[in-house]
C-alpha positions in Angstrom: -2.3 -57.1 6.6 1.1 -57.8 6.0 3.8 -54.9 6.2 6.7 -55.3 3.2 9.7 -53.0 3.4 11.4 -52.5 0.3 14.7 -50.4 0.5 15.9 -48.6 -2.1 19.7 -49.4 -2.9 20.5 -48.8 -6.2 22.7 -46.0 -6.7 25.8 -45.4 -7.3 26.4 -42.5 -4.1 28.1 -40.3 -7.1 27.2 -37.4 -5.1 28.8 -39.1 -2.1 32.4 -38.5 -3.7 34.8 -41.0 -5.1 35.1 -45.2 -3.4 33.0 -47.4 -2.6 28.9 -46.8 -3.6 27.5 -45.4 -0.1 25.0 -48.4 0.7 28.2 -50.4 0.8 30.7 -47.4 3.3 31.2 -48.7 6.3 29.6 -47.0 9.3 31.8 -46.4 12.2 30.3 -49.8 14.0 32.2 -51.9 11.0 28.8 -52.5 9.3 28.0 -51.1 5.6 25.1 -48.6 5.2 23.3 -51.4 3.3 23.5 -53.8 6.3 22.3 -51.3 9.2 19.2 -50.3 7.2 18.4 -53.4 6.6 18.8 -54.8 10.2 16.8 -51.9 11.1 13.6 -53.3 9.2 14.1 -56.9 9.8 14.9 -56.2 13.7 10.8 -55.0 13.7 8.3 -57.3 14.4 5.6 -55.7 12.5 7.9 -56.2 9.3 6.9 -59.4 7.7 9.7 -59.0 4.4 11.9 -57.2 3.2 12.7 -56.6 -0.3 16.3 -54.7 -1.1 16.3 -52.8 -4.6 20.3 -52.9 -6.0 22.0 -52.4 -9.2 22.1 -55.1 -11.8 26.3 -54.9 -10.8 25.9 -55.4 -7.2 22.9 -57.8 -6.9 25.5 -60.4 -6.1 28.0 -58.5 -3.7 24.4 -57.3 -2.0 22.9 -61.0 -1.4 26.0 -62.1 0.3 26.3 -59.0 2.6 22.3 -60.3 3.7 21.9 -63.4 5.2 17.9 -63.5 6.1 15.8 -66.0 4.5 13.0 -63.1 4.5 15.3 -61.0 2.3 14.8 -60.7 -1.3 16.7 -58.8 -4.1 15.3 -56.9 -7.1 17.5 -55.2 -9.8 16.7 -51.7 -9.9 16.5 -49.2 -12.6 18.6 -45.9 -13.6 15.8 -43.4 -12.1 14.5 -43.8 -8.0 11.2 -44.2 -9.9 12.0 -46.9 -12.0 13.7 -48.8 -8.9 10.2 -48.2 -6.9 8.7 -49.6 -9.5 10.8 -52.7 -10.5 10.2 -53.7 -6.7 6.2 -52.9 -7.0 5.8 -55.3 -10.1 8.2 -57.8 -7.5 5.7 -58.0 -4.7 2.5 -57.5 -7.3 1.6 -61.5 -7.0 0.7 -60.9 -3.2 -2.7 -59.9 -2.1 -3.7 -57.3 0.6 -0.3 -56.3 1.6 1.5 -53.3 2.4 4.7 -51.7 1.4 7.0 -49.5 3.2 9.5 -47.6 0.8 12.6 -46.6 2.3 15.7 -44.6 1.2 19.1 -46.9 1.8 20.9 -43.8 2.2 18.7 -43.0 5.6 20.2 -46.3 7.7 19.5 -44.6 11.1 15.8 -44.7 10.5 14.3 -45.6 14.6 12.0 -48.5 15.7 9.7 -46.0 16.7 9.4 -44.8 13.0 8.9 -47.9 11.7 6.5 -49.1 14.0 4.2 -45.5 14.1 3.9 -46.0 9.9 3.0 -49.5 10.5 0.4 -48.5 13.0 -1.2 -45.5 10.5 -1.6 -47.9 8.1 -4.2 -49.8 9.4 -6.1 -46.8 8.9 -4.4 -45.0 6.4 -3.7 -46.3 2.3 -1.0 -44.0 2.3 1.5 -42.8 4.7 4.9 -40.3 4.7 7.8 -39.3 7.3 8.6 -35.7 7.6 10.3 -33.1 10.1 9.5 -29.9 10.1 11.2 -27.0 8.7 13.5 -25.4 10.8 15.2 -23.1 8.2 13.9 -19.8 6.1 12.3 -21.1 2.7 13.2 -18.9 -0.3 11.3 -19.5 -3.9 14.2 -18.9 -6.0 12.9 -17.1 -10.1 16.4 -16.5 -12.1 18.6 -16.6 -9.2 17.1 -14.4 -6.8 14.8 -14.4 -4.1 11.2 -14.2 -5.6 9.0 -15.0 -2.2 9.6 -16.2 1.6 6.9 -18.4 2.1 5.3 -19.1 5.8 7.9 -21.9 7.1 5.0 -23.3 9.6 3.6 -24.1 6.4 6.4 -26.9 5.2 8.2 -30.0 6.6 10.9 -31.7 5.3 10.2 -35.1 3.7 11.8 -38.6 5.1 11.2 -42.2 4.6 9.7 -44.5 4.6 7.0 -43.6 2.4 4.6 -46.7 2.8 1.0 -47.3 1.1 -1.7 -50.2 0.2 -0.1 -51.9 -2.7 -2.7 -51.9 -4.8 -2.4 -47.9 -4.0 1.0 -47.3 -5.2 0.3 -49.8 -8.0 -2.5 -47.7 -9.5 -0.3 -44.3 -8.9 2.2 -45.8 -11.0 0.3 -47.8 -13.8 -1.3 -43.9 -14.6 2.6 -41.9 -14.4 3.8 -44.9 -16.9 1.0 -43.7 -19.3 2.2 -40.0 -19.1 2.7 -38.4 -22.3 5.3 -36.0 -20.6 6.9 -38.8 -18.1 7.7 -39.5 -15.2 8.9 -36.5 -13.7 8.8 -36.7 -9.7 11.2 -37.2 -6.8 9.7 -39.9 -4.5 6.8 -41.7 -4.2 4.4 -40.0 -2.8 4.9 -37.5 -5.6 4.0 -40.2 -8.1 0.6 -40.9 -5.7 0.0 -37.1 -5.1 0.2 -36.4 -9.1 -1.6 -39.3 -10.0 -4.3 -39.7 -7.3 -4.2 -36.0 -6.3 -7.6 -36.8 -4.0 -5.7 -39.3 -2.0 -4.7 -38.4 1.4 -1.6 -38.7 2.7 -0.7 -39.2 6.3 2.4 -37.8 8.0 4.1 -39.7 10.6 6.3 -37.5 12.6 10.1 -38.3 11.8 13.7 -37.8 13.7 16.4 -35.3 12.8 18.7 -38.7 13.3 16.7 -40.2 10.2 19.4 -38.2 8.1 20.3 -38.8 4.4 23.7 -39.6 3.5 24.7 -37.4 0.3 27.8 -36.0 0.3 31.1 -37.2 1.6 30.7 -34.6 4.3 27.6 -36.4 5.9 30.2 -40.1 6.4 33.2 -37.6 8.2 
């Protein structure tokens, strides 16, 4: 079955402080975020396409910074959820394949990721990347501390997030027909509301498959 990675690159990095969106900040090598995620995916072998998700406003500057004839660009749409989806409805004219979700912002994601998610989803429909949790949780009620739950109990999620695409299709069509909307942070949220029975792997992550936020996380 084919693996598809579709990479998520359609904010504006408002967070990230003032310049340049952050899939387009140079990394200290000379390449942009954008380009060194993307390399990452393409550089695997078990990676048949991949599918970069921009805004409407960059989907030119984005196709001339990629130059692979396996690359395709889909506008994305002013929520994480709506981008997802836009790149979903995309790929929905191929048959049993698989896509592999992943979070432009993380462009130090390792072959060894990659490849473990790849692997788990020949025997998984669904699959996450997570570390564990290395600090003290608090549940916060009005400000203050209401409980310290057990931390062996949590990890901290990563991406990609990959699952059958039929899966993620289903997960999706059901959130869309939500009376109260779509209200959830990643994808496997969407799957874990919507298909609360489906299992979800975890593929263990990296602490160097970091985020990129805040202006603090480029310095």
């Amino acid at each position: 079955m084919q693996n598809i990675a579709v990479i998520l690159a359609a904010g504006t990095g408002s967070r990230a402080g003032e310049g340049e969106p952050k899939q387009f900040r140079l990394l200290p090598d000379g390449k942009s975020v954008l380009e060194t995620c993307v390399a990452a995916f393409a550089a695997c072998s078990e990676i048949a396409s991949v599918c970069v998700v921009t805004h409407p406003d960059f989907a030119g500057r984005t196709r001339a910074l990629l130059h692979d004839e396996r690359i395709v660009v889909v506008n994305g749409g002013k929520e994480r959820w709506e981008s997802s989806w836009n790149a979903i409805k995309a790929l929905s004219g191929k048959q049993e394949v698989n896509v592999l979700v992943h979070d432009c912002a993380r462009p130090f994601v390792s072959q060894r990721i990659i490849s473990d998610v790849c692997k788990a989803l020949e025997t998984h429909e669904a699959v996450t990347v997570a570390v564990p949790a290395t600090d003290t949780l608090y549940r916060v009620q009005n400000g203050c501390v209401a409980e310290i739950p057990q931390r062996a109990e949590y990890m901290r999620a990563q991406t990609p997030q990959a699952f059958r695409l039929a899966l993620i299709r289903k997960a999706y069509e059901l959130a869309l027909q939500d009376p109260e909307g779509v209200a959830v942070t990643d994808d496997c949220g969407i799957v874990k509301r919507y298909l609360p029975a489906q299992e979800i792997f975890i593929v263990a992550g990296e602490e160097a498959n970091r985020k990129l936020t805040y202006k603090e996380d480029f310095v």
